[in-house]
C-alpha positions in Angstrom: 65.9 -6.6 -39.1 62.6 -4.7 -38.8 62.4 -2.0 -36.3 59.4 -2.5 -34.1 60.0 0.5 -32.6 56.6 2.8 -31.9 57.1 6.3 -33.6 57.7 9.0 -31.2 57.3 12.5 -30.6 59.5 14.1 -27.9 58.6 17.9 -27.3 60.7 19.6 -24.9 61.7 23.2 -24.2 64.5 25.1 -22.6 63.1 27.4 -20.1 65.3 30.0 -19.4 63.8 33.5 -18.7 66.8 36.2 -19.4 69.4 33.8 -18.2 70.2 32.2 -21.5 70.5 35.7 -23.6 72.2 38.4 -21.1 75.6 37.9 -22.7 73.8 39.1 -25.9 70.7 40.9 -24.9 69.2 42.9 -21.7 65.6 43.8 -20.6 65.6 47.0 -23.4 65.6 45.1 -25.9 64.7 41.6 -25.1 62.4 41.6 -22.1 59.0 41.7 -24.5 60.0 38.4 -25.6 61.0 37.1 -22.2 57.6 38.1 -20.6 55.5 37.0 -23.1 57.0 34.0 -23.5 56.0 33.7 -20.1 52.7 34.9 -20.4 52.2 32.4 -23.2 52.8 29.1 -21.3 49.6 28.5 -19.5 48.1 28.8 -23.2 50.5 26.0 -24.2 49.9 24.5 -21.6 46.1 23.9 -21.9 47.5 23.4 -25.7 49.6 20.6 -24.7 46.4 19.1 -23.0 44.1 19.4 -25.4 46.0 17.1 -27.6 47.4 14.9 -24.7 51.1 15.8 -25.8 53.7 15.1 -23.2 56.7 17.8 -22.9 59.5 18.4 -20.9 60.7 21.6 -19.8 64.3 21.9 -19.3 64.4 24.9 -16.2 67.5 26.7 -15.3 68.0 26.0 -11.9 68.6 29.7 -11.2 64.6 30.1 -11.8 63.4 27.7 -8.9 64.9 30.5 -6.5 62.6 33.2 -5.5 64.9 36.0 -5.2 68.7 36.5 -5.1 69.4 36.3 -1.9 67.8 33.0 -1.8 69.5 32.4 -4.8 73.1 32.6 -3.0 72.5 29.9 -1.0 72.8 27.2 -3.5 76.3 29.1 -4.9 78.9 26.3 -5.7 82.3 27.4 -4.1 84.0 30.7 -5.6 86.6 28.6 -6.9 84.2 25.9 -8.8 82.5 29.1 -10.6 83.2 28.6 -14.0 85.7 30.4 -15.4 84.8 31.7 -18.6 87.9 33.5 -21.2 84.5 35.6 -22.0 83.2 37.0 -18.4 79.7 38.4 -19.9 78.9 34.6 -20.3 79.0 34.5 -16.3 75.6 35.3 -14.4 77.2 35.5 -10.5 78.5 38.8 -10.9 75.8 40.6 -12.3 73.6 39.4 -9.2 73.4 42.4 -7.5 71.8 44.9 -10.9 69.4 41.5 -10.9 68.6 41.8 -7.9 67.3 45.8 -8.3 65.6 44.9 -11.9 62.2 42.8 -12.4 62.3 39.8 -11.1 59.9 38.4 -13.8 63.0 38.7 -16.5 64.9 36.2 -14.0 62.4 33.8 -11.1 59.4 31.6 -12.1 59.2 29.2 -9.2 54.9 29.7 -9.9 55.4 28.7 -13.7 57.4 25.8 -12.8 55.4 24.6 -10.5 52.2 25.2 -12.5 53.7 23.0 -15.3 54.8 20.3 -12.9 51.0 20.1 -12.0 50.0 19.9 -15.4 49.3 16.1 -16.2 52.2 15.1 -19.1 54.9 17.3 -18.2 58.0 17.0 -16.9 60.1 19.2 -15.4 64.0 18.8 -16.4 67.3 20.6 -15.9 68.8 23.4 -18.5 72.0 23.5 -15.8 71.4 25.5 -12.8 73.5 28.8 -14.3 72.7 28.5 -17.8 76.6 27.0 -18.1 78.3 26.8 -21.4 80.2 23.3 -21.9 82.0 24.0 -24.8 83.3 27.7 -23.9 87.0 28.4 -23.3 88.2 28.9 -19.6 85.4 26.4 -17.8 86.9 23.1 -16.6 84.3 19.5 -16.2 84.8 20.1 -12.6 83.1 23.5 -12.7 80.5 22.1 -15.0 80.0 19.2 -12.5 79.6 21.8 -9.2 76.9 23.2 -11.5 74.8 20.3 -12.1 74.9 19.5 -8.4 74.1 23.0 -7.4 71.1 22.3 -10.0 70.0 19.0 -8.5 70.0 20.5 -5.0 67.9 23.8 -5.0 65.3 21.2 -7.5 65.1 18.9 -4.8 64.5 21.5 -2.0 61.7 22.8 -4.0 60.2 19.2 -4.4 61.9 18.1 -7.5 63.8 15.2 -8.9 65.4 16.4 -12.0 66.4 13.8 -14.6 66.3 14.6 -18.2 69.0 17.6 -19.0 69.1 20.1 -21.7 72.4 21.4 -22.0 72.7 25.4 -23.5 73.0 25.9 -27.3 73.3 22.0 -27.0 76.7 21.8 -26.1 77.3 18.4 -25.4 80.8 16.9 -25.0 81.5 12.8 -23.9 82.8 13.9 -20.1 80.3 16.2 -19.5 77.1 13.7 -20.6 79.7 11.1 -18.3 79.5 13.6 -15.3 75.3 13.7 -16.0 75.4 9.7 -15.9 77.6 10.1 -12.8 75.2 12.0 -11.3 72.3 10.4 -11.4 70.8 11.9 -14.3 68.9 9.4 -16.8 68.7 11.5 -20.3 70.2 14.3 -22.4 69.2 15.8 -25.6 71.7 16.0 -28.1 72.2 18.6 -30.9 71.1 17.5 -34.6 72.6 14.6 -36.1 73.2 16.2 -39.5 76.5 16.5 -42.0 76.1 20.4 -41.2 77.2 20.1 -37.4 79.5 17.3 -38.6 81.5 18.6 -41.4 81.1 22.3 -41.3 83.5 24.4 -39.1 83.2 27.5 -40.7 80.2 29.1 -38.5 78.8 31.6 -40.2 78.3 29.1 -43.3 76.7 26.9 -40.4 74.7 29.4 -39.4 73.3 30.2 -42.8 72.7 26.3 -44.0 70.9 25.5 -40.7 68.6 28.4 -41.2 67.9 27.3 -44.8 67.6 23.4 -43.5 64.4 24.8 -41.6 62.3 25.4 -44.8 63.7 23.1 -47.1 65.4 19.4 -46.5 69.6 19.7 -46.6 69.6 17.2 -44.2 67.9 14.4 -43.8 64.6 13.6 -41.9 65.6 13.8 -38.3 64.1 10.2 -37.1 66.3 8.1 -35.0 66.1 5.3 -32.5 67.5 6.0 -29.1 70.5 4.9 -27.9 72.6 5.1 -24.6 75.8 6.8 -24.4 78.4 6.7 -22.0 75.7 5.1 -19.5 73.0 8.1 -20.4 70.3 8.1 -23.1 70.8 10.4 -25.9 67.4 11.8 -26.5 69.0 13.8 -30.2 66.9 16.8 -30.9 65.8 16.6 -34.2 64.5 20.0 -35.0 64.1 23.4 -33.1 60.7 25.2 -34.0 62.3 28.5 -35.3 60.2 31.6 -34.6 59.1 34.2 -37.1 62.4 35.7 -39.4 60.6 38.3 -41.2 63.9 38.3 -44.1 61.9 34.8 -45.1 58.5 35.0 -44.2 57.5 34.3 -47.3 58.9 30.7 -46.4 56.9 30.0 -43.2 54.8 27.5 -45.4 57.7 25.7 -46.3 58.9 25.7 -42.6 55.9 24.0 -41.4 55.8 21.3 -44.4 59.1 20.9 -43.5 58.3 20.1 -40.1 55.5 17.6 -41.0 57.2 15.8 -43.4 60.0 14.7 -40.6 56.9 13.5 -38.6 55.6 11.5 -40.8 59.3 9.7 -41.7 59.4 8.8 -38.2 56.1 7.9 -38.2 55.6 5.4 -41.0 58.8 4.5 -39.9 58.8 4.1 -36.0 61.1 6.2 -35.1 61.8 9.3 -32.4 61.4 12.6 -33.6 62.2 15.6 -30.9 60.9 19.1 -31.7 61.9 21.9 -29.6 61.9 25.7 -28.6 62.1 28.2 -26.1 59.5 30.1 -24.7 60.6 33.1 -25.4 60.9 32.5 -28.9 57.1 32.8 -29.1 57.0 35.7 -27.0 56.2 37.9 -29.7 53.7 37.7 -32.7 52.3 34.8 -29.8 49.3 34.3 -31.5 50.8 33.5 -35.3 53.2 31.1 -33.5 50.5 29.3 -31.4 48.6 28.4 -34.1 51.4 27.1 -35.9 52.5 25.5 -33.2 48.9 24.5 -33.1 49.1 23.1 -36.5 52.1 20.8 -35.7 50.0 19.2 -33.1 46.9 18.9 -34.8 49.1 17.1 -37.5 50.7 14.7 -34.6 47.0 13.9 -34.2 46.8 12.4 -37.5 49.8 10.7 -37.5 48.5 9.0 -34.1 45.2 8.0 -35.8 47.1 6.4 -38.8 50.4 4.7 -37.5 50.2 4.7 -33.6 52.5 7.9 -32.8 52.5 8.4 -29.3 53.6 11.6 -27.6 56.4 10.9 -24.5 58.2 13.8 -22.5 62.0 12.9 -21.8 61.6 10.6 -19.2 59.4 8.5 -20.1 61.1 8.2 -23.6 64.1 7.3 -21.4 62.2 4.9 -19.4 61.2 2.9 -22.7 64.9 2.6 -23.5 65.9 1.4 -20.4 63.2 -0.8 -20.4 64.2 -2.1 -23.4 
């Protein structure tokens, strides 16, 4: 049967300030990248204008809090925290050295609303403590006193969160269950690939998903969306990897690479979902915004020649349900 599917480009980003690398980083030697990531999203923003691309931006729900102490109020029960084997995965009890640090490495309720202002963009959920599905020690329940701890201190600040990017794309069948459960409409799913299927090993993973990025292992990342256990599964089809100067002689082949799954999906109607994290551009900004840049003035083309249309989570979802 022919698809008569309209290609699609999904852009979203997981917004996460410090909250997604303190296990593994701190402000010594990862706040540049934090704060300029943040200093670089107005410039994507008018970015995203320009070219009338639609994105959504998947917020911790820690970051719609103004300060700590605000923060605390929208605590799930001490015995819902999740329980993490590995504690330095939990935020809560580092709260009070956050608390006496910069509060730019860890609150953006400004940003956020600055990008929920901007026409196209949607603002989404990356779990309200940056929680880890697949770690050992958490139980659903925790995970589902996080979500509704998320959902509350969005709506008190005015928003209704429905598209959800779960951390390092951890997604499990009762956790996207307790998202449809609760309301939420869309989740984006890690790559569909025979390298998160098959390989177990993760430090081979780790090295044949970094070479994927510049030249095609797997294949071209188009799909058409499909509910899941009563929730769309918006599958991310490639994150825009920063800079890696041990191959930057391959940053040609990484943007090619890129282009050439847009136009599968293109002549092809399909979805393809591209995303990053701000912080990821937060240093050598300027080389990533113009390739970033580049990617869009490419989607341009491909909206000229086969009708691609650029859709932010929900209204991707929308279409499906719709449909």
């Amino acid at each position: 049967m022919k698809n008569i599917n309209s290609p699609t480009l999904i852009l979203s980003l997981d917004f996460e300030l410090l909250w997604g690398m303190r296990d593994a980083h701190n402000t010594a030697d990862y706040g540049t990248n934090v704060l300029g990531g943040r200093a670089a999203i107005p410039t994507m923003l008018n970015l995203f204008q320009y070219h009338d691309i639609h994105a959504t931006w998947a917020a911790v729900g820690f970051m719609f809090a103004e300060t700590t102490d605000q923060l605390r109020a929208y605590f799930p029960d001490e015995s819902a925290l999740p329980a993490y084997e590995n504690s330095k995965l939990s935020p809560y009890p580092a709260m009070s050295e956050i608390a006496s640090s910069d509060l730019a490495y860890w609150f953006a309720p400004e940003l956020i609303r600055q990008i929920a202002e901007t026409p196209g963009q949607e603002i989404g959920s990356h779990t309200f403590s940056h929680y880890y599905c697949r770690e050992t020690g958490q139980t659903v329940a925790q995970f589902e006193a996080d979500m509704l701890a998320a959902k509350r201190i969005a709506e008190d600040k005015g928003y209704n969160l429905t598209s959800v990017v779960l951390p390092r794309n951890q997604c499990e069948p009762e956790y996207t269950a307790v998202l449809a459960k609760l309301g939420f409409t869309a989740y984006r799913d890690e790559e569909n690939d025979w390298i998160h299927e098959k390989i177990r090993f993760r430090p081979l993973m780790r090295i044949l998903r970094l070479m994927d990025v510049y030249i095609p292992l797997t294949g071209q990342g188009g799909y058409i969306p499909q509910i899941e256990n009563g929730i769309v599964n918006l599958v991310g089809s490639r994150m825009y990897k920063p800079y890696f100067k041990p191959l930057a002689f391959m940053e040609r082949l990484k943007i090619r690479r890129i282009k050439k799954q847009m136009l599968h999906a293109a002549k092809n109607g399909l979805t393809f979902h591209l995303w990053w994290h701000p912080h990821n551009i937060g240093v050598r900004t300027e080389f990533h915004l113009k390739q970033i840049e580049e990617i869009l003035d490419y989607y341009e083309i491909l909206k000229e020649k086969y009708g691609m249309r650029s859709l932010n989570m929900r209204e991707a979802t929308q279409e499906v349900l719709d449909r």
